[in-house]
N, C-alpha and C positions, 0 to 999 in steps of 0.2 A: 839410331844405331847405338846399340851399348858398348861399351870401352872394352877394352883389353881388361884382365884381370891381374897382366903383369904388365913388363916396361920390357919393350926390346932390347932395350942398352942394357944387359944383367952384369957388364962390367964396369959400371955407376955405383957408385956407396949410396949416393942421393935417390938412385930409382930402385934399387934391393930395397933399403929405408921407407920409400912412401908404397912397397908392396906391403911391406908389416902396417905400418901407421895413416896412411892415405886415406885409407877410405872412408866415407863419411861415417859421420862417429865415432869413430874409435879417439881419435882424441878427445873426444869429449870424454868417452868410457873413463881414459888415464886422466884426465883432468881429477874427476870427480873420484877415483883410488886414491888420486895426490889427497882429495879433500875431508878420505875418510870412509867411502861408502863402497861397502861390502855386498851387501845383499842384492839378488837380482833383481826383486820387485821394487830394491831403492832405486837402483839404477834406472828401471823403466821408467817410475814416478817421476826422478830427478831429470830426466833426459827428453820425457815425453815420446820415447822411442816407439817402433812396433817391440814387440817380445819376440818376432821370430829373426830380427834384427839384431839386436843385442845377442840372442842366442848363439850367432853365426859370429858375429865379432868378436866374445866373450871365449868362442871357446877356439876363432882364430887366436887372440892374444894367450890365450894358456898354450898352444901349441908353439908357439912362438918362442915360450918363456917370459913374456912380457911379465904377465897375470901367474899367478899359481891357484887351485883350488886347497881351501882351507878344512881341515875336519869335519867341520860344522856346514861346510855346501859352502862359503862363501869367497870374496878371492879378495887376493891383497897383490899389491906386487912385489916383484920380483927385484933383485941387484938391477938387473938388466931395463925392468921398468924402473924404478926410483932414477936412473940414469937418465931417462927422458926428461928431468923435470927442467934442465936448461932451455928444451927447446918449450918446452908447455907456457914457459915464465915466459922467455923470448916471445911466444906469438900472442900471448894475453899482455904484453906491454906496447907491441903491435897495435892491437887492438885498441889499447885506452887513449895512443897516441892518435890516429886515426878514423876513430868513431864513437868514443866516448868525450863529448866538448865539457862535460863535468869534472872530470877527471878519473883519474881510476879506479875499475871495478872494486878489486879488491888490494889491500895495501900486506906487504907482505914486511915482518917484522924478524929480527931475533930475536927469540922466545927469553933466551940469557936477559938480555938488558935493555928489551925495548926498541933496538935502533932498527930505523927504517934499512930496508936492503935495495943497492942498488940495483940496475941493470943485468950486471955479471953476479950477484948473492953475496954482495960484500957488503957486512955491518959496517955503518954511516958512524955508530957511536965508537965499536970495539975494532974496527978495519979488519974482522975475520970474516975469512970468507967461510959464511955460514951452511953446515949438512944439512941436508931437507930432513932429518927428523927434529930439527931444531928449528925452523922455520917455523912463526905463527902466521895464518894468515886471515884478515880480517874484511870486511866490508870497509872500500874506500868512499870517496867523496860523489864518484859518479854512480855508487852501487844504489838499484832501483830495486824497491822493495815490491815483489806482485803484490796485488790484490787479494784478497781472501784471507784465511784461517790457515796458515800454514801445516806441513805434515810435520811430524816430529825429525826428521831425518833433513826439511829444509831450515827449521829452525835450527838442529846441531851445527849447518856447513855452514851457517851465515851469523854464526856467533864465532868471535876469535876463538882459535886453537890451533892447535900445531897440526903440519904435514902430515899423512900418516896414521894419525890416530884413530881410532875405528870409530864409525858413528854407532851410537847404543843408541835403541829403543828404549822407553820407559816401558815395566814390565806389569 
């Protein structure tokens, strides 16, 4: 039996919220906007998606205002998406506590001065609490490297840099 597409309670913040972000993939989609990747065919490569999945999520989060489309066909996000990235950190810290026994995925740093960020995005070295376009963030201790030849787009996310920043192609 397939699920509802909404949540009965529509006077829930929590169940309006996982109508936009809920469904499978989509946070992955905003994960990997936090990590840089614009294009749709990065997306599919990076995600291992279908194309007619991503199609469907991709141009829910633009209706949404998550996502915006960019001149060039690509999408970045929005206020409104950059705003997710407490819960994105939250559930990928989740995660490293939980199912990663190496440690975590990825370590997230202030780009300023190096210092690790905690829990809540607050520099360890400077005590600011640091904007996601400030934020680098890098392969941690438990981060597993696939097999193979990498594409250009998984080498850019899996080399430190900052939030945000667009992955380029070599041209």
């Amino acid at each position: 039996m397939a699920l509802p597409s909404t949540y009965a309670d529509r006077n829930c913040s929590l169940a309006r919220s996982l109508e936009v972000v809920g469904e499978r993939w989509t946070l992955m989609i905003v994960r990997d906007a936090f990590f840089g990747v614009r294009r749709f065919g990065d997306f599919a490569t990076q995600l291992g998606i279908p194309r007619a999945v991503l199609t469907t999520r991709l141009k829910s989060l633009v209706q949404e205002d998550v996502l915006v489309r960019d001149d060039d066909g690509g999408y970045r996000l929005t206020d409104k998406g950059v705003a997710l990235w407490p819960i994105v950190r939250a559930l990928m810290g989740w995660g490293d506590a939980y199912y990663s026994p190496a440690g975590e995925k990825r370590t997230t740093r202030h780009d300023e001065d190096g210092g690790r960020l905690d829990q809540d995005g607050r520099c360890e070295e400077c005590g600011a609490l640091v904007p996601v376009p400030e934020i680098r963030i890098e392969p941690g201790p438990g981060y597993e490297h696939r097999p193979g030849t990498p594409d250009p787009v998984s080498v850019a996310i899996n080399t430190p840099r900052r939030l945000l920043e667009p992955v380029t192609r070599p041209v």
